[in-house]
Backbone as JSON, one array per atom type, in Angstrom:
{
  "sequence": "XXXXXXXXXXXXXXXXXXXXXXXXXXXXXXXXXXXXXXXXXXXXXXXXXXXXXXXXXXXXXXXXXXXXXXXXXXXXXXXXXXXXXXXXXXXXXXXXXXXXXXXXXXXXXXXXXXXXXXXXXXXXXXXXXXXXXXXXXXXXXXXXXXXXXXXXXXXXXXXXXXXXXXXXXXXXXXXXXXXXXXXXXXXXXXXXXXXXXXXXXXXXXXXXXXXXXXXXXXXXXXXXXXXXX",
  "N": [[-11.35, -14.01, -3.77], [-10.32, -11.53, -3.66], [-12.43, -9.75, -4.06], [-13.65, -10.55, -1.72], [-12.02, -10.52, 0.3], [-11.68, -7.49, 0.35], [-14.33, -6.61, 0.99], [-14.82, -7.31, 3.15], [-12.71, -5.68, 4.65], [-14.09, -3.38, 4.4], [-15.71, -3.9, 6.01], [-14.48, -4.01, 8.1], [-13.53, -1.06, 8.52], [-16.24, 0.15, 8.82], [-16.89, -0.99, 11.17], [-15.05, 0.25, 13.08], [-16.11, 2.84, 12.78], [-18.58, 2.8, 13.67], [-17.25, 2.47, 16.47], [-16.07, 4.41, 17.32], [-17.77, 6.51, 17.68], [-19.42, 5.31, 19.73], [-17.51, 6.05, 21.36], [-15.29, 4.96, 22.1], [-12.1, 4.41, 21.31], [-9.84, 3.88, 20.81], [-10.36, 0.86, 20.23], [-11.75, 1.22, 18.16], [-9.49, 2.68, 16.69], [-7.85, 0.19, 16.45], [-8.91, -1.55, 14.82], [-9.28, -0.11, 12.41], [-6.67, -0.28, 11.63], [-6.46, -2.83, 11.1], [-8.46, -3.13, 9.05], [-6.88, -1.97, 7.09], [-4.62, -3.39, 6.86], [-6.43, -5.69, 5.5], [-6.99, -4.36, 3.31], [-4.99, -4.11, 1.44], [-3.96, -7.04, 1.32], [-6.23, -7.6, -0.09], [-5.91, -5.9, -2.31], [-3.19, -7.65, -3.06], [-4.21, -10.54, -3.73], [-6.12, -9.68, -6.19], [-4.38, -8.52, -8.27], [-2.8, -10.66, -8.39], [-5.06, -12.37, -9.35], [-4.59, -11.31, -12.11], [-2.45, -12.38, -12.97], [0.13, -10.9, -12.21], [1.21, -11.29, -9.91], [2.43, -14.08, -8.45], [1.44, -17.28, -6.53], [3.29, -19.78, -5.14], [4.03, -23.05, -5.63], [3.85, -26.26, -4.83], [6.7, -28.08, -5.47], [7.33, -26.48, -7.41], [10.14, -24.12, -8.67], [9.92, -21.04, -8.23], [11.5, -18.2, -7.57], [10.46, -15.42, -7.78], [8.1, -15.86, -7.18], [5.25, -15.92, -4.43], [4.52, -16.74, -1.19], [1.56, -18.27, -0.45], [0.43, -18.64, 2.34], [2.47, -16.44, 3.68], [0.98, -14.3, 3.71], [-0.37, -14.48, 5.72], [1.38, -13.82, 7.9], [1.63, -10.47, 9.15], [4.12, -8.61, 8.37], [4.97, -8.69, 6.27], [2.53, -8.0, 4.55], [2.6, -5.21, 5.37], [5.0, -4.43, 4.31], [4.61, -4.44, 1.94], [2.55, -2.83, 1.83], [3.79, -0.56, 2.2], [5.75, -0.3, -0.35], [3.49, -0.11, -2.23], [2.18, 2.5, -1.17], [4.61, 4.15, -1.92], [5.27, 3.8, -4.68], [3.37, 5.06, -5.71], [3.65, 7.57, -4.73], [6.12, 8.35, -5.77], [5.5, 8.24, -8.67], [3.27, 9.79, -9.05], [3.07, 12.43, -9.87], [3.17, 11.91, -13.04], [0.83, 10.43, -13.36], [-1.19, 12.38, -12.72], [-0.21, 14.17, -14.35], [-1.59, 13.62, -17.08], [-3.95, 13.01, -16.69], [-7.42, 12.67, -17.09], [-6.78, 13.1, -19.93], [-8.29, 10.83, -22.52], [-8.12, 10.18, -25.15], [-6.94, 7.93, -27.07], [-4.94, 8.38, -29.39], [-2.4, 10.95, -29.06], [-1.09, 14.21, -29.86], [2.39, 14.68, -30.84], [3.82, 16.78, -30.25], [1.99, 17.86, -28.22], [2.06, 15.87, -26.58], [4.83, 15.48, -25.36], [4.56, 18.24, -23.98], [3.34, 17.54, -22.16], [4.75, 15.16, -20.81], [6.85, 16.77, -20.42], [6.52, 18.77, -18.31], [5.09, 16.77, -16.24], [7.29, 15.81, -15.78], [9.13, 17.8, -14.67], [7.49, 18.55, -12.47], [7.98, 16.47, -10.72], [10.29, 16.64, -10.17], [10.29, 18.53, -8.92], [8.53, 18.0, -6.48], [10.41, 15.32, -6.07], [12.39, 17.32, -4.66], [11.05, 18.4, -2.47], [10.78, 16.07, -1.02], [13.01, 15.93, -0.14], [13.31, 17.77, 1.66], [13.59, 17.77, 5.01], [12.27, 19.23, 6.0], [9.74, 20.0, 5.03], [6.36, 20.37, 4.37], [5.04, 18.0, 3.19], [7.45, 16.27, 3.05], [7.19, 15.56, 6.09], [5.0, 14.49, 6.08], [4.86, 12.38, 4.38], [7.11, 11.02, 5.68], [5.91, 10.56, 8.58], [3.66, 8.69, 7.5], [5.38, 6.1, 6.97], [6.73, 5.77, 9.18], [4.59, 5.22, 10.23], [3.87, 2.57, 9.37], [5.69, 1.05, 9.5], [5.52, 0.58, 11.97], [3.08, -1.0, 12.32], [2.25, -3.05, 13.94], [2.58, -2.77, 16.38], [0.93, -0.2, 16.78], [-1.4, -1.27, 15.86], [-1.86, -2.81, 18.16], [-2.08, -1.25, 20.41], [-4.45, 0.07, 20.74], [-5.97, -2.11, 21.26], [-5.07, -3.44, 23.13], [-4.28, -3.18, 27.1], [-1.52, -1.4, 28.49], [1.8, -0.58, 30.18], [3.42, 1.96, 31.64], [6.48, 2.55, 33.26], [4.98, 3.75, 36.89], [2.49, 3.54, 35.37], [-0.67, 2.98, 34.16], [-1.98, 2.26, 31.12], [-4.51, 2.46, 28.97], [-6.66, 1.09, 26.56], [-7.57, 3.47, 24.91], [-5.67, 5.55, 25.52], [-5.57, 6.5, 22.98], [-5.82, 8.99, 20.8], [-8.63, 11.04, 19.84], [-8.1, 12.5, 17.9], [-5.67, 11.56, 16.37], [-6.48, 9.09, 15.56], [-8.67, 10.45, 13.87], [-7.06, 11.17, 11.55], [-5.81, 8.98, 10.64], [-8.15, 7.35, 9.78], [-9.04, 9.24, 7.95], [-6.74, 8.58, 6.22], [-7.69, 5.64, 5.37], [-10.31, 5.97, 4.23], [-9.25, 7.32, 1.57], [-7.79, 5.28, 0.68], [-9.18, 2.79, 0.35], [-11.03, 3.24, -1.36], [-9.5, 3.78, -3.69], [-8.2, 0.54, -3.51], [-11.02, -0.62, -4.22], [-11.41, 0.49, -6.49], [-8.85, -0.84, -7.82], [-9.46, -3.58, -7.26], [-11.88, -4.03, -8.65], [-11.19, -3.44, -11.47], [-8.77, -4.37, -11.68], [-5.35, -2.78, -12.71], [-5.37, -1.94, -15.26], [-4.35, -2.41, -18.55], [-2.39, -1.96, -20.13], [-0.35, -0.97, -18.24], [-0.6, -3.35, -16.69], [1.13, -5.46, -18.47], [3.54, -4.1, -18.97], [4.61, -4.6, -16.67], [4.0, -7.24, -16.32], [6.55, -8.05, -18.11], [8.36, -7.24, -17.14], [8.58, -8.22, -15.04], [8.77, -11.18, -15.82], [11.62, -10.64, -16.56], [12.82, -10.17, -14.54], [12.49, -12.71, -13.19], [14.32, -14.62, -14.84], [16.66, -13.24, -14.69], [16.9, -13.73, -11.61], [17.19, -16.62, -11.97], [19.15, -17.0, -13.65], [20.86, -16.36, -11.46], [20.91, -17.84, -9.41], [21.74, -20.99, -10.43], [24.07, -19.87, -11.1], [25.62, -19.89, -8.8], [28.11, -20.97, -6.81], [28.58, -24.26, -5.77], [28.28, -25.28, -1.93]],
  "CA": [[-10.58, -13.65, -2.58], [-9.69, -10.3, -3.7], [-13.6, -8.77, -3.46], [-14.16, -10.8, -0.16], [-10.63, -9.04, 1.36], [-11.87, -5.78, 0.22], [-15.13, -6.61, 1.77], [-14.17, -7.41, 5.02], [-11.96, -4.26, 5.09], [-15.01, -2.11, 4.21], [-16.74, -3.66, 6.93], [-13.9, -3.48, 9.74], [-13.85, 0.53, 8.34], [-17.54, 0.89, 9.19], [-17.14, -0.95, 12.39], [-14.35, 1.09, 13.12], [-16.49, 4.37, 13.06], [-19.23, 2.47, 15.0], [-17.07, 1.99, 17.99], [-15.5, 5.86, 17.59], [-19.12, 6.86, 17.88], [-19.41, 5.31, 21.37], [-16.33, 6.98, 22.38], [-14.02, 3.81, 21.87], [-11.07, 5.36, 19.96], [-8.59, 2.56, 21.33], [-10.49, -0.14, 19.65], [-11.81, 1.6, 16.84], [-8.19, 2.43, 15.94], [-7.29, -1.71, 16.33], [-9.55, -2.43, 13.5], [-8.87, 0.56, 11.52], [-5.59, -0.82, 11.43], [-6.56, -4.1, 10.53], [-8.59, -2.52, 7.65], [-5.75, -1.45, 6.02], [-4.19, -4.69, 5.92], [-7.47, -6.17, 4.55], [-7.1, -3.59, 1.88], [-3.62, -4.68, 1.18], [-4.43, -8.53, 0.91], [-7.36, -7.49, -1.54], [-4.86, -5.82, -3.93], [-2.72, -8.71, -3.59], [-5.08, -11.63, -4.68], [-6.28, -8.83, -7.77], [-2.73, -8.68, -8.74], [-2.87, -12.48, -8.63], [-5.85, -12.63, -10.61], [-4.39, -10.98, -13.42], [-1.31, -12.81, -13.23], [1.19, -10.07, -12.38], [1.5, -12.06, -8.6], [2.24, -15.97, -8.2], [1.51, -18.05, -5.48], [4.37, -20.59, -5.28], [3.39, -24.54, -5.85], [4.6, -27.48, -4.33], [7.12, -29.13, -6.3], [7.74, -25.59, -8.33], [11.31, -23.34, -7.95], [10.05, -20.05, -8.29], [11.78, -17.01, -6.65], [9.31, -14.62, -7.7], [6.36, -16.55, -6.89], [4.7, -15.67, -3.3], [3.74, -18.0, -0.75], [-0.06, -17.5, 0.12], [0.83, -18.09, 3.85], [3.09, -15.75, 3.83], [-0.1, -13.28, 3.69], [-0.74, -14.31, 7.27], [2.39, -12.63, 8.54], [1.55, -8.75, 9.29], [4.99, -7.68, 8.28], [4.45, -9.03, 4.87], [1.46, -6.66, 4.09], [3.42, -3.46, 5.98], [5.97, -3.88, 3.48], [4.05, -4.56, 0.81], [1.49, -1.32, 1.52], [5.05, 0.68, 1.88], [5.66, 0.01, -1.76], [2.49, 0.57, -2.73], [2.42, 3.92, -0.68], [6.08, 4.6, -2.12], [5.07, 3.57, -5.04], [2.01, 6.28, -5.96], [4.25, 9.0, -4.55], [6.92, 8.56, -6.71], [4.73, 8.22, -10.12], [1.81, 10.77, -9.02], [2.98, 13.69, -11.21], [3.05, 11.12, -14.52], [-0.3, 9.86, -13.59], [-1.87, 13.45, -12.51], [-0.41, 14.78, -15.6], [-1.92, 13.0, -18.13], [-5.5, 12.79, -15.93], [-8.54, 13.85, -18.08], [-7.18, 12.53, -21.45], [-8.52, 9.92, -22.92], [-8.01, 10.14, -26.46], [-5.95, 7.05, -27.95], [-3.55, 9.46, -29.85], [-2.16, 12.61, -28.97], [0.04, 15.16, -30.96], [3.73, 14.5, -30.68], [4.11, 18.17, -29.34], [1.07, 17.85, -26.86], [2.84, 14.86, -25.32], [6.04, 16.31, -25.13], [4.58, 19.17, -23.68], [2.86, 16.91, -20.95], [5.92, 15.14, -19.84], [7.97, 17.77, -19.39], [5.65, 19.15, -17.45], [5.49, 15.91, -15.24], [9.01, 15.44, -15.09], [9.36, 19.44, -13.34], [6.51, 18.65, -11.01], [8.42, 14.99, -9.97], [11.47, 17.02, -9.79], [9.69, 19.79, -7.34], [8.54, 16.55, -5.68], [11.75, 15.18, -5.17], [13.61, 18.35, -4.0], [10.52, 18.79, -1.17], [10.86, 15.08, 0.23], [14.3, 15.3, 0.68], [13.7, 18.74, 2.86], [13.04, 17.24, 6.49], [11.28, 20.54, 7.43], [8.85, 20.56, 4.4], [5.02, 19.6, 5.01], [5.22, 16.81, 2.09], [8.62, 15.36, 3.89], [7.17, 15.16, 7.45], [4.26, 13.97, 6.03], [5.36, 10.84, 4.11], [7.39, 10.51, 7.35], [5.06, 10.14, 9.39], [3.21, 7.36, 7.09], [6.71, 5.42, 6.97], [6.66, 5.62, 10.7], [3.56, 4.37, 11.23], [3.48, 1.46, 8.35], [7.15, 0.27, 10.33], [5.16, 0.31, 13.88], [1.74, -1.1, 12.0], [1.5, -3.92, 14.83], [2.72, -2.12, 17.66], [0.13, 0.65, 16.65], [-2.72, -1.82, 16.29], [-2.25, -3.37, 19.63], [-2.05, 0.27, 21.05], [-5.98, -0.1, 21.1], [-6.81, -3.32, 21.97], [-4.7, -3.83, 25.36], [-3.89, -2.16, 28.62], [-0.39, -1.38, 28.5], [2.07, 0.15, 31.36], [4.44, 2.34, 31.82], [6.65, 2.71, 34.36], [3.87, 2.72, 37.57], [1.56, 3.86, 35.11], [-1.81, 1.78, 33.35], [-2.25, 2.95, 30.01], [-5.65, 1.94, 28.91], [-6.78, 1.14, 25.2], [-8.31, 5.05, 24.92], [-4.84, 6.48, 24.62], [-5.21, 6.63, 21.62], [-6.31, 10.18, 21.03], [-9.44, 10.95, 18.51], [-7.19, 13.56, 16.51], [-4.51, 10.28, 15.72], [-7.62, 8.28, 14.88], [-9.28, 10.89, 12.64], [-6.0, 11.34, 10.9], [-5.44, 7.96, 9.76], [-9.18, 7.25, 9.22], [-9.24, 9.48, 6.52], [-6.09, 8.26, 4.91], [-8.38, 4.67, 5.38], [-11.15, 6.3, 3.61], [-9.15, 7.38, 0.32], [-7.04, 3.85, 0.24], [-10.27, 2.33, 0.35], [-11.77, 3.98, -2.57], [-8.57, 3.1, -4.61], [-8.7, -0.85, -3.41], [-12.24, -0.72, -4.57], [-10.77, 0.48, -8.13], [-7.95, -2.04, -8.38], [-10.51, -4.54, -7.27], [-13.04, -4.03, -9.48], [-10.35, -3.22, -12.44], [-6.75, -4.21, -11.92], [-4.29, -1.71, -12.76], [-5.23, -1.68, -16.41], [-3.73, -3.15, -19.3], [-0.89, -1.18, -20.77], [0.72, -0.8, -17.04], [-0.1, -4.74, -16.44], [1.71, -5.59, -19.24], [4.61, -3.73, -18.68], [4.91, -5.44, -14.56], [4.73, -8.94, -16.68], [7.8, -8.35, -19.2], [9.62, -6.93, -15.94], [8.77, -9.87, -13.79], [9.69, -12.23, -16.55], [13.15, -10.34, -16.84], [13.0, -10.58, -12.8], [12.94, -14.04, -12.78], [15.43, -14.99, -15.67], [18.1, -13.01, -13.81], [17.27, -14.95, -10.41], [17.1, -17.88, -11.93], [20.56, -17.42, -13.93], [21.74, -16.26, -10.63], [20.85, -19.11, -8.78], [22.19, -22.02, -11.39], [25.69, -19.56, -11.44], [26.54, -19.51, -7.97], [29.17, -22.11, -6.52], [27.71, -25.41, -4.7], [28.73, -24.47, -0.77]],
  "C": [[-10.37, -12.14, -2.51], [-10.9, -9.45, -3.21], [-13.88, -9.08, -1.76], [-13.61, -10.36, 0.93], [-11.16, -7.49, 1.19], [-13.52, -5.74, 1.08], [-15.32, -6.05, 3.12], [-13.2, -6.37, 5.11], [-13.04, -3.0, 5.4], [-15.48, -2.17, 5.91], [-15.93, -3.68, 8.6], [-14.03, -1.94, 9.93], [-14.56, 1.21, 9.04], [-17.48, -0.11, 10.82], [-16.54, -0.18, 13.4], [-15.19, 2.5, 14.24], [-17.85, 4.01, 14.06], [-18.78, 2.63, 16.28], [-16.56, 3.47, 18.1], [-16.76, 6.27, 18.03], [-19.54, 6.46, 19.39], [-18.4, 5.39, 21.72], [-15.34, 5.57, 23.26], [-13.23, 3.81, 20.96], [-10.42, 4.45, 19.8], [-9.01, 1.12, 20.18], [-10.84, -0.02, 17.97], [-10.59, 1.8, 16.05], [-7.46, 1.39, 15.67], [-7.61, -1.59, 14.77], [-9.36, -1.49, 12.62], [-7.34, -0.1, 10.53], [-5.55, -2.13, 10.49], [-6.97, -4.08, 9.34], [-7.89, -2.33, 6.75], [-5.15, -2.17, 5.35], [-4.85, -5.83, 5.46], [-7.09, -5.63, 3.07], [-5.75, -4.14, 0.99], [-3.4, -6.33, 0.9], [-5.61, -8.11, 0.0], [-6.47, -6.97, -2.45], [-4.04, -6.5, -4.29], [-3.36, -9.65, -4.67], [-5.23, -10.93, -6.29], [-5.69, -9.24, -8.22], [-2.6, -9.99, -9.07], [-3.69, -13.06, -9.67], [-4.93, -12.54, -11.85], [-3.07, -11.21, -13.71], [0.02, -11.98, -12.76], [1.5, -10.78, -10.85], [1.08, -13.7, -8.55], [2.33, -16.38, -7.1], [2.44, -18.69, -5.67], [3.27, -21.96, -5.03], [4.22, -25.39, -5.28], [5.22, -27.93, -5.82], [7.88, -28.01, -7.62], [8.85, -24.81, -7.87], [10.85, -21.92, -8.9], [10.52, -18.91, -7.6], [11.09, -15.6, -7.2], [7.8, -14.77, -7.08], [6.14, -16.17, -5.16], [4.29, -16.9, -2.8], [2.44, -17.43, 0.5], [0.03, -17.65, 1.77], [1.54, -17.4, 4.59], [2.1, -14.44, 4.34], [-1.0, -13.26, 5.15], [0.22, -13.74, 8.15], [2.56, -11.08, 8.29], [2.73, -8.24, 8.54], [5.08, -7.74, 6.61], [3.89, -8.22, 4.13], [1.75, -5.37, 4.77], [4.05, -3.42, 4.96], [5.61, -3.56, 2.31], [2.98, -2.81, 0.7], [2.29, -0.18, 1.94], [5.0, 0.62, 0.66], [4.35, 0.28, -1.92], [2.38, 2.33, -2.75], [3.97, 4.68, -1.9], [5.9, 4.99, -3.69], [4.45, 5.16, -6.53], [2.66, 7.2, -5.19], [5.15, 9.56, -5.59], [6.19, 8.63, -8.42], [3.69, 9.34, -10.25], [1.98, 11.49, -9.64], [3.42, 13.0, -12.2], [1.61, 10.79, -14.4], [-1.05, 11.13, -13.28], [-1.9, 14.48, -13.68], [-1.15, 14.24, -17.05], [-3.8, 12.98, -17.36], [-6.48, 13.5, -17.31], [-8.3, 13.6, -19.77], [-7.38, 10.64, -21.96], [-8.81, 9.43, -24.57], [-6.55, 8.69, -26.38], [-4.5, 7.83, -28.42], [-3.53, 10.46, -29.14], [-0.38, 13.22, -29.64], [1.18, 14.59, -30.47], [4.27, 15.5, -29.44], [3.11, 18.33, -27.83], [1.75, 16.78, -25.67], [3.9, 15.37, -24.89], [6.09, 17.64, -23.71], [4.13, 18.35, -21.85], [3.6, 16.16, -19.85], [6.48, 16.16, -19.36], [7.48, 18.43, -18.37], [5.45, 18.27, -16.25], [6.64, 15.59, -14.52], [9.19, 16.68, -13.78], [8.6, 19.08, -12.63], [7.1, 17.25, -10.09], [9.7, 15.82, -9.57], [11.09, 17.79, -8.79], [9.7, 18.64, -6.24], [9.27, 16.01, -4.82], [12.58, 16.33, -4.17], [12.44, 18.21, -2.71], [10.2, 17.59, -0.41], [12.17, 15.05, 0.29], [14.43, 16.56, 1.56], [12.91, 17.82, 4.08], [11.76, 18.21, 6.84], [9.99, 20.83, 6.36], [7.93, 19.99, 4.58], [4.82, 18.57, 3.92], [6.16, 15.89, 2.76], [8.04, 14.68, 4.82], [5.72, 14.55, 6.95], [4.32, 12.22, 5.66], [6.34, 9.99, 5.16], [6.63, 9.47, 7.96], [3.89, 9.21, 8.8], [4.26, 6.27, 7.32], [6.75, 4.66, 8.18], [5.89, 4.85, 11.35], [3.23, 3.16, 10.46], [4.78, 0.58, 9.19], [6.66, -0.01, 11.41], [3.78, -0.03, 13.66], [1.43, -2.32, 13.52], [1.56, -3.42, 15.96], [1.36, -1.41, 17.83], [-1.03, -0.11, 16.91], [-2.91, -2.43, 18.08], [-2.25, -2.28, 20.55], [-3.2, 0.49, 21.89], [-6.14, -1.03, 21.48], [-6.38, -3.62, 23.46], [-4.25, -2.85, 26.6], [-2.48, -2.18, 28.68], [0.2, -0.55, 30.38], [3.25, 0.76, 31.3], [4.87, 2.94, 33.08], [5.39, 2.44, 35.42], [2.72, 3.54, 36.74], [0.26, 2.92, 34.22], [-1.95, 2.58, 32.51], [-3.33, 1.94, 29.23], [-5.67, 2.21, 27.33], [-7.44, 2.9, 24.18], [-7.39, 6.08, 25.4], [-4.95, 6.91, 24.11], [-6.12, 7.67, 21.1], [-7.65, 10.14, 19.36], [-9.01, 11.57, 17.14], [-6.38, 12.07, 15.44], [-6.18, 9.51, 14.99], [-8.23, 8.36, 13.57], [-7.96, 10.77, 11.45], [-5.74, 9.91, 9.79], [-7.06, 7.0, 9.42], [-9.32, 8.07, 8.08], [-8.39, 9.15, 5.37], [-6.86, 6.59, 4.37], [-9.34, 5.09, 4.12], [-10.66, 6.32, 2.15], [-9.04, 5.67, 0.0], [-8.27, 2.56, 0.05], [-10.47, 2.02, -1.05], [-10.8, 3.11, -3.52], [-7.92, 1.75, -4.84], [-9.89, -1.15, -4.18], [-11.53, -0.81, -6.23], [-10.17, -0.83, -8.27], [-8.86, -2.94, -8.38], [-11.06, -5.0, -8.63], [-12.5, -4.07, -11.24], [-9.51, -3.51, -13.13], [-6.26, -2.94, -12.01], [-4.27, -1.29, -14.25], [-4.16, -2.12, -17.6], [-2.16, -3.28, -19.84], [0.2, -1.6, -19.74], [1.09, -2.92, -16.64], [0.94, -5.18, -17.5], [3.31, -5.54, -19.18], [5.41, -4.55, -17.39], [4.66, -6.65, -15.19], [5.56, -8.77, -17.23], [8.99, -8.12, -17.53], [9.65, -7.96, -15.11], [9.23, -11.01, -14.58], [11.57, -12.06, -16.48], [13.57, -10.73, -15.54], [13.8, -12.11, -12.62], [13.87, -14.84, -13.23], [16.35, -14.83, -14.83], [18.38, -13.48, -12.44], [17.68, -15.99, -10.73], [18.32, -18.49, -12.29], [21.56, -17.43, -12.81], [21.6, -17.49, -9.48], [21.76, -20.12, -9.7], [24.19, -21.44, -11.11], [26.27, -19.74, -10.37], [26.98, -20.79, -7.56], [27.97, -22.86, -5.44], [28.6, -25.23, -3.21], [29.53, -26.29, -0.32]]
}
């Protein structure tokens, strides 16, 4: 499920840039859209593979567990490719600092030296998304913005809208906006492809099962504790 979602994302992508190419921005931006939340149901299932995401079962009381038809409601996979997004903003200077080694060990002092070094660049980080006016802020903005208005946005392209006495035709939708979030398509792609092909790697899975076990304990005590209504 997970390669055949990432598939079918590739290939809404490339139909995508087919229809930009005959100077159909409106529709090409639909399926762009839709792409995305292909890409976003392919890192689910993964995730599923490798255990760190449960479907829910008839007959089973899990409140962690997912229910796979849930994955047909759009707002589902918006929220879900917010965390993600949210996710890889907040961690990127731990995972950018450490890039490039691949040694097993390293010195005591070399590590040392490598956090702290991550930590100051997460702390820069933080101080320049909480300025409104800085180009990092208005940027993650303006993803936020448009992951909260993902269905509005897709239907932007596909139908004839109106305002007031005006017809607003699927070719609104300007080629600048298009290119813009076609190339953030392009990376998120790339890095679907990874998880795909990968997971998330061992160490980190690992860690996202002891936490989802702890997850579910503390639902589960909190369910059992609370008063019968």
């Amino acid at each position: 499920m997970a390669t055949a979602c990432y598939l079918n994302s590739r290939k809404l992508y490339l139909d995508s840039l087919s229809l930009c190419s005959r100077k159909s921005a409106g529709h090409a931006y639909s399926l762009l859209v839709l792409s995305i939340e292909e890409s976003v149901k392919a890192i689910i299932y993964r995730l599923a593979a490798d255990g760190l995401v449960r479907f829910s079962e008839k007959g089973k009381d899990d409140p962690t567990a997912v229910n796979e038809e849930d994955l047909l409601d759009h707002k589902i996979k918006h929220k879900i490719l917010v965390g993600i997004i949210a996710a890889s903003i907040t961690y990127a200077p731990f995972v950018n600092a450490f890039e490039g080694y691949h040694k097993k060990r390293i010195a005591v002092t070399k590590a040392r030296d490598i956090m702290t070094n991550a930590i100051v660049q997460h702390q820069v980080l933080m101080a320049n998304l909480s300025d409104p006016k800085s180009a990092a802020s208005r940027t993650v903005t303006k993803f936020f913005e448009f992951a909260e208005n993902l269905n509005r946005e897709k239907n932007l392209g596909f139908y004839v809208g109106r305002k007031e006495s005006v017809v607003l035709m699927p070719n609104r939708i300007s080629r600048s906006k298009y290119e813009y979030w076609r190339g953030f398509q392009e990376v998120f792609l790339e890095g679907t492809k990874s998880i795909v092909d990968n997971g998330i790697g061992n160490v980190p899975l690992e860690m996202f099962k002891k936490s989802q076990r702890s997850i579910a304990r503390r639902l589960k005590k909190k369910q059992f504790s609370e008063p019968i209504a």
